[in-house]
N, C-alpha and C positions, 0 to 999 in steps of 0.2 A: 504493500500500500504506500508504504513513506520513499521507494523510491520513482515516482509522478511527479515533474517538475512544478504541477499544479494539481492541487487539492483544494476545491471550495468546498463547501457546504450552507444546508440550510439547516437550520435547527429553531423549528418554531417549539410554544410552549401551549401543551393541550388545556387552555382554560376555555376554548369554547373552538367553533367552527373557521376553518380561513375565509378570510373577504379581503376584497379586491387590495387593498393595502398588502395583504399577507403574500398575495400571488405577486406583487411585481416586485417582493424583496426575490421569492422563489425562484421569479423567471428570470431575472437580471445575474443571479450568483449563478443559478446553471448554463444560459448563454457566457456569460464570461469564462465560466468553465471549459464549457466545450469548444468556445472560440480557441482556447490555447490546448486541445486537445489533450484536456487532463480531466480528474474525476470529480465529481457532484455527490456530495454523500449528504445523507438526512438524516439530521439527530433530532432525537424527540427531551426537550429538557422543560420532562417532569420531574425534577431535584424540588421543587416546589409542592410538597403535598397538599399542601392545606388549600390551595390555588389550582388545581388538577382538577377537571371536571372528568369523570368516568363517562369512558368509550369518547372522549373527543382526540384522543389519539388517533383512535381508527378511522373516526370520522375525516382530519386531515390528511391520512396516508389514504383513502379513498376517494378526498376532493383532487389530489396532487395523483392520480393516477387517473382521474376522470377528465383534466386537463393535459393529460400527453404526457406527464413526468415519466423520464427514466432514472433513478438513484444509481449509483452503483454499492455495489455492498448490503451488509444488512443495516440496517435501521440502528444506532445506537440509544438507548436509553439508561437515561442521565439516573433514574430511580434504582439502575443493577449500577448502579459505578460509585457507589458512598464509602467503599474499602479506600479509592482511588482518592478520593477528595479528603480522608481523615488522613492517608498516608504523606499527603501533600501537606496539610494542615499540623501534623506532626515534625515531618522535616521542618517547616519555620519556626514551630518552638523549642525545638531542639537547638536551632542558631537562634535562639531569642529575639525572634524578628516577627513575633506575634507573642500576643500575652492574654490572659482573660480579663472580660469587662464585668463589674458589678453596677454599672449605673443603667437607670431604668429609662423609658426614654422621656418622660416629666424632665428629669435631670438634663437630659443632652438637649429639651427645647428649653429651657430655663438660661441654658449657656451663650455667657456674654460673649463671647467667638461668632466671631460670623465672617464668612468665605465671599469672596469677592462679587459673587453671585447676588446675595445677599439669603443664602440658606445659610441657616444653622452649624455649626462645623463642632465636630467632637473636640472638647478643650487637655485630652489627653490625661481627663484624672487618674484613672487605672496604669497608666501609662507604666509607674514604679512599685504598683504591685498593687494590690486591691487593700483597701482603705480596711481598717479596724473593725470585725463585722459582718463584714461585707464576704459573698459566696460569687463564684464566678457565672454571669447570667450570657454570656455569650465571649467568643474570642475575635481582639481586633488584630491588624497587622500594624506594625511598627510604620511609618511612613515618615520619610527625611525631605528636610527642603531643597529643592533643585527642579529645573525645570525641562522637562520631556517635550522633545521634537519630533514627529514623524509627518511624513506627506501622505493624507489621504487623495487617493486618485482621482475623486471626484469635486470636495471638498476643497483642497488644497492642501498651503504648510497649517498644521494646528500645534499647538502648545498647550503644557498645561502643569503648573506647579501642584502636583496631586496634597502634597502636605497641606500646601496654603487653601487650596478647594476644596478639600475635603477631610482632612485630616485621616487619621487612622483607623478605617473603615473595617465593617465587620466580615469577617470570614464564616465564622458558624455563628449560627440564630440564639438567642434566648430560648427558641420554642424547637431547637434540636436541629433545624432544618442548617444544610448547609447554603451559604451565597451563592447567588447566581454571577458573583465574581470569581469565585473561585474556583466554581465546579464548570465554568465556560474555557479558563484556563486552560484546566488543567486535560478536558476533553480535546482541545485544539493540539494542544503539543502533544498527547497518546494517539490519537488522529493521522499526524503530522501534517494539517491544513495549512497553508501555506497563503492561500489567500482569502479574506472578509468580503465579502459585499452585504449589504444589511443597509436597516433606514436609519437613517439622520436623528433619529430621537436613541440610538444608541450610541451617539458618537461625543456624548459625554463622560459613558464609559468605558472609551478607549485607553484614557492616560490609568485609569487605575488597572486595567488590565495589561497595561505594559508595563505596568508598574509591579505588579506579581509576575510578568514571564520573566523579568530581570532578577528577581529574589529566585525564583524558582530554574531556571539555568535554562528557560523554554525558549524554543526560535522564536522571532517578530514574526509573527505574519505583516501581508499586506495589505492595508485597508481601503475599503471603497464603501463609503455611506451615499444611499440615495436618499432622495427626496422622499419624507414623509406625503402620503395620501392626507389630506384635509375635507372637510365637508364645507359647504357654503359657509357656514358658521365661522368656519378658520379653527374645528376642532381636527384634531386627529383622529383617522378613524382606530374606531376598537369597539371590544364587547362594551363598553362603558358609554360609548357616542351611539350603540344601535348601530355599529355599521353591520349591513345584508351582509350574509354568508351568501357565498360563490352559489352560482346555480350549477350546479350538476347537468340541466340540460341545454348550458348557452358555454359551454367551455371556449367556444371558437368566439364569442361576443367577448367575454372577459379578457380572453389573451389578447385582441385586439385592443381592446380597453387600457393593458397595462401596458401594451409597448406605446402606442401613443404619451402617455405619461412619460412614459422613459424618453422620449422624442425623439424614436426612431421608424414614426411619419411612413406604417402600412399603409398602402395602398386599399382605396377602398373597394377595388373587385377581390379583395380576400373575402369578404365580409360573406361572400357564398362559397369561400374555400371549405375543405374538409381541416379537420383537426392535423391530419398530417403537412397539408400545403401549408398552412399559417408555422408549423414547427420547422418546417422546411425554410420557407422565406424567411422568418425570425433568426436562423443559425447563419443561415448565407449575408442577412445586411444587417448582423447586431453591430451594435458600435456605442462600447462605453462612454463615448468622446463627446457624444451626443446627447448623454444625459446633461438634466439642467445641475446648473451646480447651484442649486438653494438647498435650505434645511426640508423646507415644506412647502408643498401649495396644491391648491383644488384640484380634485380630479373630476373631469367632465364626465 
C-alpha cells in the first residue's frame, strides 16, 4: 500500500447521511487521486461514539457506490483502531509531551486566555501536574510556541502558531472517547496517505495536526482544502443546517452538481449522460487548478 506515490482518501464521519457538500469533498480527493494514478481509500471515522448514528455507515458506503465510487482496499474503521491511538497517546507520555487534564470545561471558559481568534484558549493549568485534589479528566498534548508553514494547494501559504491558537489541546476525552486529532493522525501515517483534499472548514485543523505528525515522527502529507458548500443563508451545509441527503436516484444530477462547484464547467449535454460518461469526462478534464480558492460559498 505505502509504496503508491499517491495515496488520498476520504474518510467521512457516520453521524447521518452524505449531501451534496459530503460528495464534492469525495469526488474532488478521488479525481485528484486518480489524476496522478494513485489510490483512493475510504475511512469510516466512527472514533466518535456518542456522535455515531447506527447503520449511517452503510448508508454512506451505499450513497458512494450508488454514485460510481471505486475505493480501493477495505474500508478502515477508526472504532477497531483504539489499541493504535492509546499506543500513540502513550509514546507522548512517555517523552512527557502530553500530560492529564483535571479542569472541567466551566474552568477552561472562565479563562482569561484568549487566542487570536478570539476563542477561548486552555491557560495551561494542569500543565505541571494536576492541582491538589484534582483526578485526571482527560489528557492534553504539551504544545511550544513557534510558528508552522505549509502550502495548501488550493488555499495557498497558511501559518499558524498552534500554542498561541490554541494552546495544548486534548488528545483523549473526559468521557473516554479519543480526539479526532489524534486518531486522524495517527490513521494517515499507518495509511501512509500522502495527500489531503477535504473542505475549508477543516483547514483550521491542519496546524494542530502537523503539529502531532512532528511529535509523532509521521510524514506531512499534502494539503488541499476546498470550498465549503453554503446554503443561501451563508450557512454550511450539514445534518445541523437540514442539508438533503444525496438522492440515490439522480447520482448523474449531483455529480454534475459538485463539479460545477468545483468549476470544472461540465458540459450541459452530460446532463443525459449515463453515470459512467459523466465519471468518464470528470477523470479526462478534472483540474484542481480550477477550483475556486475561497473558504466557502453557495452552491446553486
Amino acid at each position: 500500500m505505502h509504496n503508491h506515490a499517491y495515496i488520498g482518501r476520504f474518510a467521512p464521519s457516520p453521524t447521518g447521511p452524505l449531501h451534496i457538500g459530503s460528495l464534492i469533498a469525495a469526488l474532488a480527493s478521488c479525481l485528484e487521486a486518480r489524476a496522478h494514478h494513485g489510490q483512493w481509500l475510504v475511512r469510516m471515522e466512527d472514533v466518535d461514539a456518542p456522535r455515531t448514528i447506527p447503520g449511517a455507515a452503510d448508508t454512506i458506503l451505499h450513497q458512494l457506490d450508488a454514485c460510481g465510487f471505486e475505493w480501493d482496499g477495505p474500508v478502515l474503521w477508526q472504532s477497531l483502531r483504539l489499541e493504535a491511538y492509546r499506543d500513540a497517546l502513550d509514546t507522548l507520555l512517555a517523552q512527557k509531551l502530553a500530560y492529564p487534564c483535571g479542569c472541567t470545561r466551566r474552568e477552561i471558559a472562565d479563562s482569561a486566555l484568549i487566542a487570536p481568534d478570539g476563542a477561548h484558549r486552555y491557560p495551561g493549568t494542569c500543565r505541571d501536574g494536576l492541582p491538589a485534589g484534582r483526578s485526571a479528566r482527560a489528557w492534553r498534548v504539551r504544545t511550544d510556541t513557534g510558528t508552522l508553514r505549509w502550502h495548501d494547494a488550493i488555499q495557498g501559504p497558511q501559518q499558524e502558531d498552534v500554542c498561541a491558537a490554541v494552546g495544548d489541546f486534548v488528545l483523549l476525552r473526559a468521557d473516554g472517547q479519543f480526539a479526532y486529532q489524534l486518531a486522524v493522525v495517527v490513521d494517515d501515517a499507518w495509511q501512509g496517505v500522502t495527500h489531503i483534499v477535504r473542505g475549508a472548514d477543516l483547514l483550521d485543523s491542519t496546524g494542530r495536526q502537523i503539529y502531532l505528525q512532528g511529535l509523532l515522527g509521521a510524514p506531512l502529507p499534502a494539503y488541499a482544502h476546498l470550498p465549503v458548500a453554503s446554503n443561501a443563508a451563508g450557512e454550511k451545509l450539514s445534518k445541523q443546517t437540514l442539508a438533503t441527503p444525496l438522492d440515490a436516484r439522480n447520482p448523474v444530477g449531483d455529480l454534475l452538481r459538485a463539479l460545477r462547484f468545483l468549476g470544472q464547467n461540465p458540459p450541459t449535454d452530460l446532463c443525459g449522460a449515463s453515470l459512467a460518461e459523466v465519471w468518464y469526462w470528470a477523470r479526462e478534464h478534472w483540474s484542481l487548478a480550477s477550483v475556486p480558492r475561497v473558504r466557502q460559498q453557495t452552491i446553486a
